[in-house]
N, C-alpha and C positions, 0 to 999 in steps of 0.2 A: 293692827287689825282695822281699825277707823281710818277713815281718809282725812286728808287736810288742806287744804286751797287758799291762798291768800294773793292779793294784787294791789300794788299802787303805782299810777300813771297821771294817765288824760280821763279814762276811758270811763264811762259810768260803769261804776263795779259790780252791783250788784247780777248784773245777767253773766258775768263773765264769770262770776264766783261760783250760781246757779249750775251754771254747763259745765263747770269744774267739777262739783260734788258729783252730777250724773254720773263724766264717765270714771268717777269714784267711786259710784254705791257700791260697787262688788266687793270694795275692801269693808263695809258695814252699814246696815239700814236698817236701824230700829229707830234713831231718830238723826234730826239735823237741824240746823244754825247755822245763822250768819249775822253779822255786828259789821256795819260802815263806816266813815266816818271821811272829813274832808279838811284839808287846811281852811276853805273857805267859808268851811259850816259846820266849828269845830262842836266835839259831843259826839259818843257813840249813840248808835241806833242799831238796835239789834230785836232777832223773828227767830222764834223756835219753835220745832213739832215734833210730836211722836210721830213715828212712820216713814213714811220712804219721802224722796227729795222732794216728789212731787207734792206729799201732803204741806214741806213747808213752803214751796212755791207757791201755794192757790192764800199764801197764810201773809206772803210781802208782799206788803200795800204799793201803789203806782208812785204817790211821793214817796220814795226808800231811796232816795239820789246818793251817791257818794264818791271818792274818786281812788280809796283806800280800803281794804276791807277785809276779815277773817271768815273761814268758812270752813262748819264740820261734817260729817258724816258719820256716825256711831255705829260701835257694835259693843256693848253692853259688856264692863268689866265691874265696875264699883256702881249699882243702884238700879233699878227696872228700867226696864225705856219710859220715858215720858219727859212731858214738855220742860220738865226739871232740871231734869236729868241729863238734856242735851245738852251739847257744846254749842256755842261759845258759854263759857260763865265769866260774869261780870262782878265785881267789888260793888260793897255797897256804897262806895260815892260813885257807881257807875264811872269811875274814870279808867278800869285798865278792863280788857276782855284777851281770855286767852282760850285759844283751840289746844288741844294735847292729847297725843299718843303715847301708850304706853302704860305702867303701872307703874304708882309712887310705894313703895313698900312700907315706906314708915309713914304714911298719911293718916292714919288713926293716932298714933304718937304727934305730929304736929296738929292736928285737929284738936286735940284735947287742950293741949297749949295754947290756942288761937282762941279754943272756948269758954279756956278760963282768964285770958283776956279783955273778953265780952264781945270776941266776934260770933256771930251768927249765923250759923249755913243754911241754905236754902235744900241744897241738892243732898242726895247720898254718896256724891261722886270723889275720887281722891285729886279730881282736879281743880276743884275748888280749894282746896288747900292752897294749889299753888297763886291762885289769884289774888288771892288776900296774903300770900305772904309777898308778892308783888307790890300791890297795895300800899304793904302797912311801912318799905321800907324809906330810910329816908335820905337815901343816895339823890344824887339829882338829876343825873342822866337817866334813862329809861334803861341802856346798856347795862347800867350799873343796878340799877332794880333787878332787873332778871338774874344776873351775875351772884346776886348775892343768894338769890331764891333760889335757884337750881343748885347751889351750894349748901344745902339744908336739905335736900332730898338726897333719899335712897332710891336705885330704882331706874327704869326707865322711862323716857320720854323722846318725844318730839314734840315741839311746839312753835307754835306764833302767838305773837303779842301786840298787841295795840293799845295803845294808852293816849285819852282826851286830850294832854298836854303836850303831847309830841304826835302831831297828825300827820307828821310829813315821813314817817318811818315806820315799819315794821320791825320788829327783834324776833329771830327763832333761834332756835339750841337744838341738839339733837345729843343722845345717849342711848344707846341702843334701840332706836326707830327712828325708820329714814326720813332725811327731808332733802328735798331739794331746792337749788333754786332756778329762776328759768331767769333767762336776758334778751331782754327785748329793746327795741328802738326807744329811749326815755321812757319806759316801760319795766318793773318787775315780777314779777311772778315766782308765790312759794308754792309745792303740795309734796306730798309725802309718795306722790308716783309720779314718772313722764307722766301718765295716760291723762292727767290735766293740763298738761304743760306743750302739749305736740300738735296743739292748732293753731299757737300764739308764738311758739317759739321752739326753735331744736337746738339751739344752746344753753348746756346748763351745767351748775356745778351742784356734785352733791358732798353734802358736808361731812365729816368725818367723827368720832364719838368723841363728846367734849369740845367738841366747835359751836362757835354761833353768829350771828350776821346780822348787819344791820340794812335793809334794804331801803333805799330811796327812791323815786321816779328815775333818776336820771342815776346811780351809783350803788354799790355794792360793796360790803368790807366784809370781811371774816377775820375768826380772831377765836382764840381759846376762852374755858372759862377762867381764865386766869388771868384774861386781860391782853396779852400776846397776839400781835397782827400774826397771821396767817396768808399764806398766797394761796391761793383758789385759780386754777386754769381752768375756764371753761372748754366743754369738749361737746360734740357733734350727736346727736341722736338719731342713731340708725333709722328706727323705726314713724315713716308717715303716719300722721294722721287718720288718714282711711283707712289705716290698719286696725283701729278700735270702731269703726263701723261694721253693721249686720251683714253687709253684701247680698240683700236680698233674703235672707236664714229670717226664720221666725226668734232665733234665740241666738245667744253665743257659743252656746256647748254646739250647738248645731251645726254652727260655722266653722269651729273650729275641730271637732272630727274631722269636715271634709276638707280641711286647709292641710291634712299629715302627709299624705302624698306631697305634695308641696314642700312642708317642710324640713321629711324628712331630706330633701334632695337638696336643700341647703345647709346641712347639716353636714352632709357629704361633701359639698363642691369643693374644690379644691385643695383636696385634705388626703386623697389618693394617690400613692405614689406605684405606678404600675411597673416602671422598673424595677424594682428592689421587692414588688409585690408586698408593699408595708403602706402606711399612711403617717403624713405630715400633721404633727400636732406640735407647733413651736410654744405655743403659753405654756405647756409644761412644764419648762425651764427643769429637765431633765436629762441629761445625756444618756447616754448606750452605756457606758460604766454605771454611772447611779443606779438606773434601771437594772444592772444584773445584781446589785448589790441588796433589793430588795426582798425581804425573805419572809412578807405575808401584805396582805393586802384590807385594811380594813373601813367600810365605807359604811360613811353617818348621815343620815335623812329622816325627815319626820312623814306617816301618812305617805301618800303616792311618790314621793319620793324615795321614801325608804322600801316601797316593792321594786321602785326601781332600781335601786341599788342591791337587790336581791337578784338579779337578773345580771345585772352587772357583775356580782361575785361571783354566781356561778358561771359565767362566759371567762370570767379573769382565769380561774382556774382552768377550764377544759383548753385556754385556747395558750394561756403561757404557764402553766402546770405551777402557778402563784398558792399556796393556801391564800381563799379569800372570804369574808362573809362580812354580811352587813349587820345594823343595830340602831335601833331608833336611840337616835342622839337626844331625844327626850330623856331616855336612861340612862345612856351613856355618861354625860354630865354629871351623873349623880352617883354613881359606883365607884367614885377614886379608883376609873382602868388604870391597870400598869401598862405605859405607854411605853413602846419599846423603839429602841433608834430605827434598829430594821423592816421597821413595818409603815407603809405606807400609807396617810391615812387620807380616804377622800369624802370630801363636806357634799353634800345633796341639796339643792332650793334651786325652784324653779324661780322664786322673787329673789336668791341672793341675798335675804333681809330677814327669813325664817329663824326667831330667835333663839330655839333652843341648840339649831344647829349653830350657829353663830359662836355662842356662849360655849359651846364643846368645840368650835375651831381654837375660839381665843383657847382655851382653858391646854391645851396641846400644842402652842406656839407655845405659852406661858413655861410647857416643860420640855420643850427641845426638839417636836414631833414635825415632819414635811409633812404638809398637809398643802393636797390640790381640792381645787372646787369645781363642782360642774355645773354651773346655772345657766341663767337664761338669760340676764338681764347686767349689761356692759356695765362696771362701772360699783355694782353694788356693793354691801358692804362684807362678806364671802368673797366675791373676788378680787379686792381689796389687801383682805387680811392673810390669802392664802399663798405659797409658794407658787404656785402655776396654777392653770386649770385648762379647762375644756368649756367656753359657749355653746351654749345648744343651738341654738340660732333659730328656735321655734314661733318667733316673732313674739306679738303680744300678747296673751292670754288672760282673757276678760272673764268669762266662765267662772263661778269661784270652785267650782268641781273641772279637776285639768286632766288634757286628753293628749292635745298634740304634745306637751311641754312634757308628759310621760314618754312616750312614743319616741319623741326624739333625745330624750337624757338615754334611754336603753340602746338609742343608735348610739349616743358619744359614748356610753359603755362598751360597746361594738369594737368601737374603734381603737379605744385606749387597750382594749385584752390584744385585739389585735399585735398594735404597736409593741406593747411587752411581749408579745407573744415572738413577736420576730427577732427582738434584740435577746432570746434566749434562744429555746431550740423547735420555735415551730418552722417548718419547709416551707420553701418557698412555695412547692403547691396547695400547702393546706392554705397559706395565708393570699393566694389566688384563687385559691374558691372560697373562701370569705369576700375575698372583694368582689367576685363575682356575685356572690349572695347579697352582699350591702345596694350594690347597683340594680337589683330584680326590686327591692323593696316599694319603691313609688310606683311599680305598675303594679304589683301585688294590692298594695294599699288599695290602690282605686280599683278593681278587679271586689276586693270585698266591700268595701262603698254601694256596687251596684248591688248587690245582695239588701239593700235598704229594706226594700219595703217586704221582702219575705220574710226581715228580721222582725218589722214591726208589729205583724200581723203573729207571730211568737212572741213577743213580747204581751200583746193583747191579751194573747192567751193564758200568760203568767199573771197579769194584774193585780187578779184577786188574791194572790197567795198571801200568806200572812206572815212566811220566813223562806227562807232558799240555802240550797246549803250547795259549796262551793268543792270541785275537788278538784287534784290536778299532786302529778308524782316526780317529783325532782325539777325538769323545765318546766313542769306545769303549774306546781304549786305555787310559784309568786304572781304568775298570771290568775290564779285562782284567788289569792286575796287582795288582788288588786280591783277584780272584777266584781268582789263580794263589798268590797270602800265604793267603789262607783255604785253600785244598786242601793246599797246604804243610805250615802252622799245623798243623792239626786230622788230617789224613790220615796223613804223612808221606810221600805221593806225591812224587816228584818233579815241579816244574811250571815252567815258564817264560812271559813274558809277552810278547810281541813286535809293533809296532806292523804291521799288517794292509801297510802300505804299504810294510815293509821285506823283506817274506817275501821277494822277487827276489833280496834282496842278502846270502843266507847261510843263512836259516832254510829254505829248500824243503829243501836237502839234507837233512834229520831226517824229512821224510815217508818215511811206509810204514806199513802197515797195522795195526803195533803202535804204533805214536803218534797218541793219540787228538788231535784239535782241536778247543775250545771256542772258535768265534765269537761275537763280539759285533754283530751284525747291526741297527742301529736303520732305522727308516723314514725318513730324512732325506735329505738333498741328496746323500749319499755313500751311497746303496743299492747304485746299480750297480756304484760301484769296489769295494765290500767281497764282490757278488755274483763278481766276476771273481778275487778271491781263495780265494772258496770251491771257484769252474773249476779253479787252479789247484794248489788241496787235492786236487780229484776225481780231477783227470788222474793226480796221483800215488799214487794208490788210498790216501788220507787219508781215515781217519773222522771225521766230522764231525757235533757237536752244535752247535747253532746258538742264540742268545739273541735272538731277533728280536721284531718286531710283526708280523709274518703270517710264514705259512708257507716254508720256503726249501726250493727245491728240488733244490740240491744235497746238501743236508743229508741226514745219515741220520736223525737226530731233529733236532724244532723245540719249543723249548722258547716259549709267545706270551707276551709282556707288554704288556700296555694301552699303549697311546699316550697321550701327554702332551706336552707343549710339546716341541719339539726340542731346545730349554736343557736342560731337564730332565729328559730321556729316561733320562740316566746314573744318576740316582739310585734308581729301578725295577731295571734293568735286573743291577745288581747283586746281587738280593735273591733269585731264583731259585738263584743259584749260591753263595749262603749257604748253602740247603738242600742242596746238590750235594754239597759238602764234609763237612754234618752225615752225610750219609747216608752219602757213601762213608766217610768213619771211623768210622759205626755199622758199617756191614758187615766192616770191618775189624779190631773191634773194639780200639778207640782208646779212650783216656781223652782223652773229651771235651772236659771243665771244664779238665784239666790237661794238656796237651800236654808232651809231653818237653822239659827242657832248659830251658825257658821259665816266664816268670814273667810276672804282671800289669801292673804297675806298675814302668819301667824306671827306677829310681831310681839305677842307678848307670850310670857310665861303661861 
């Protein structure tokens, strides 16, 4: 959830580690740190603050030189934000400082031991544990300190380490939270994302669970904890630097709504096979036998990924007649499923590094399960771990509330029902007018884009409500509580999401005139039963915004989205009420980019 930045070179570190945490904060900003230090002018120096990057930048003094250096960004697991509480933390002979992501689970257990000791904790944090168990051992490499301290923890992490007597090195480890490392010209660079790493450098390796590295200016090793060289190939990072700039956008949610058209058309390229009227997905590492051999379909995501994959199930079935359905892999992991050979199962993370899905992919390799991934991000630790998968190719998504990385996971759902779909018994003309249908999507996109500012000015008008209630019947309902997380997310309205067909059975009693309702209205086989819900909204003097293909007439607004295949109606259909949320928590005014409480990339439990 926290970011992590570290560098050792030439270069004075301290503004490079700075620019680092920036385009970090999204992964946590309640506080931040950073600790220097130099073969030249050995001793750590280290600045901490409660609050975003900027309040610890106005906080490091002009003399803060160094040419090595660690650097945090927090989102609040073990102890309140403040200047304590931040990372880096330091041993009390100030000789080792260490940044860490993650959760130590038995940190009150070695705390207790370290205090009856007579060591002394400053912070609430379980990462102080691990400093002083650093600290106190008495290996004599610095490799061998960490080595032995990451062996006493439960748990996970990602860390760096810097220690007074070894100035000319960094050590990090990683355990289920990512680190990378970035390769520069007599230069290093660690963070726990590209998006630190992609101004200075686009080669990089990222490390594997139970690896750790010792970086130099000018060298780089890897190696298990157990002591074990490792080979590490550096590989190539798709994604520019300019790609984490605003483009002119007042925020990043902003920019990136309007980047989906775009994206999704790279999600598409070359992936169409008009011949055969199917689509070319080779990472599956699936053949045409496997594929018919499969005889259910079950897809695991956390939050906006998991409506994703609700979207996704229901296209698997309609389009290659698969039983499918999804399941937050938050629970998943914890109901000992019976895992079955014939069922297919697929991981959801937009960051590839979302730990509960992670922890349910391992836990289904562990018992004999094909598990594909569909992420965003080349290389992660999901696509890694998984039999095959699907990239989305949504570029980078900065936002910690995600739009396009939605948008286009429901395209690669698209594509994979598809694919199954043909290698069973869909015709060749249905799976041509899907592909007809995939190919309308980027002008559609942008076609509802221009509808902006009549959304906004609906939006406005929603502001003041104090809850909203979501509805939406078969393709509509995942788009409903997806759209009901985004107003959430980004607003802090309260919103609930409720299938259109259950309103009879408990949700009517919540109408009345202060409870607004956002229908999900498509033109398909279910028009009139959803029209008879809207009756049922009116009767009780329910206001009603509506998400339709034409006009509705109970509705008090009608928000029109283009028509497109029936399948795929849900993937649209959602994109209006992206901007609903953008606008109702401009009007609000919200922090955007960084919602309360919440963080990007859910790396811990």
């Amino acid at each position: 959830m926290c970011g992590i930045v570290g560098y050792i070179g030439k270069r004075d570190v301290a503004p490079l580690l700075l620019e680092g945490l920036q385009r970090l904060e999204y992964r946590g900003y309640d506080s931040a740190g950073i600790v220097v230090t130099s073969p030249k002018t050995p001793g750590l120096k280290m600045v901490k603050a409660k609050g975003r990057v900027r309040d610890l930048e106005v906080k490091v003094p002009a003399r803060f030189k160094g040419t090595t250096g660690i650097a945090h960004t927090r989102w609040a697991t073990h102890g309140a934000p403040s200047d304590v509480n931040a990372h880096p933390h330091m041993s009390a002979d100030h000789k080792v400082a260490v940044v860490h992501n993650g959760i130590i689970d038995n940190a009150s257990e070695l705390r207790r031991k370290l205090e009856a000791d007579g060591v002394e904790f400053l912070s609430e944090t379980d990462t102080e544990v691990l400093t002083h168990l650093i600290a106190r051992s008495q290996a004599e490499k610095l490799e061998d300190k960490v080595r032995q301290a990451v062996r006493l923890i439960e748990g996970t992490y990602g860390i760096a380490v810097l220690h007074a007597d070894f100035p000319d090195r960094i050590v990090v480890a990683r355990n289920g939270s990512p680190v990378v490392l970035g390769i520069g010209e007599k230069e290093m660079f660690v963070a726990s994302d590209i998006a630190a790493l992609v101004t200075h450098t686009r080669q990089i390796v990222t490390l594997d669970d139970g690896e750790m590295a010792t970086l130099k200016a000018d060298d780089f090793r890897t190696y298990t904890t157990e002591g074990t060289r490792t080979t590490a190939e550096p590989t190539t990072v798709e994604w520019e630097a300019e790609s984490y700039d605003m483009g002119g956008h007042d925020t990043y949610m902003h920019k990136e709504i309007h980047e989906q058209a775009d994206a999704v058309d790279r999600v598409l390229r070359g992936r169409i096979d008009d011949r055969f009227s199917t689509v070319h997905l080779g990472g599956l590492n699936l053949d045409a036998r496997e594929a018919r051999r499969i005889r259910r379909v079950k897809i695991l995501g956390c939050g906006t990924s998991y409506h994703a994959g609700m979207i996704g199930a229901q296209m698997i079935e309609e389009l290659a007649r698969i039983p499918a359905d999804a399941e937050p892999a938050s629970e998943f992991r914890y109901r000992n499923a019976v895992v079955d050979p014939d069922t297919l199962y697929v991981a959801v993370s937009q960051s590839g590094e979302t730990y509960d899905v992670l922890a349910a992919v391992q836990e289904l390799k562990r018992k004999g399960a094909r598990v594909l991934g569909v992420v965003n991000v080349v290389g992660s630790a999901i696509a890694r771990e998984a039999d095959g998968g699907i990239y989305v190719h949504a570029g980078p998504e900065v936002c910690v509330v995600s739009t396009k990385c939605f948008t286009n996971t429901t395209v690669a759902f698209a594509l994979l029902a598809l694919h199954l779909g043909r290698t069973r018994d869909l015709s060749v003309r249905d799976g041509k007018r899907i592909i007809e249908g995939l190919r309308r999507l980027p002008g559609q996109i942008t076609e509802i884009l221009a509808q902006e500012e009549e959304i906004r000015k609906l939006a406005e008008s929603y502001a003041d409500a104090r809850s909203m209630l979501f509805i939406g019947r078969v393709r509509g309902y995942p788009v409903a509580r997806e759209a009901s997380l985004k107003l959430k997310e980004v607003s802090y309205i309260h919103a609930e999401a409720y299938p259109a067909s259950e309103l009879k059975h408990g949700p009517l009693a919540l109408i009345e005139p202060a409870l607004p309702t956002v229908a999900i209205v498509p033109d398909d086989d279910l028009l009139e039963k959803n029209r008879a819900a809207l009756e049922e909204i009116k009767a009780r003097e329910g206001r009603i915004l509506a998400v339709a293909h034409r006009e509705q007439e109970k509705a008090d607004q009608t928000v029109i989205v283009p028509k497109n295949e029936d399948e795929l109606d849900p993937i649209l259909m959602g994109i209006p009420l992206q901007l609903l949320a953008y606008h109702t928590a401009k009007a609000l005014g919200r922090d955007i980019d960084k919602p309360r409480n919440l963080a990007k990339s859910v790396t811990v439990e």
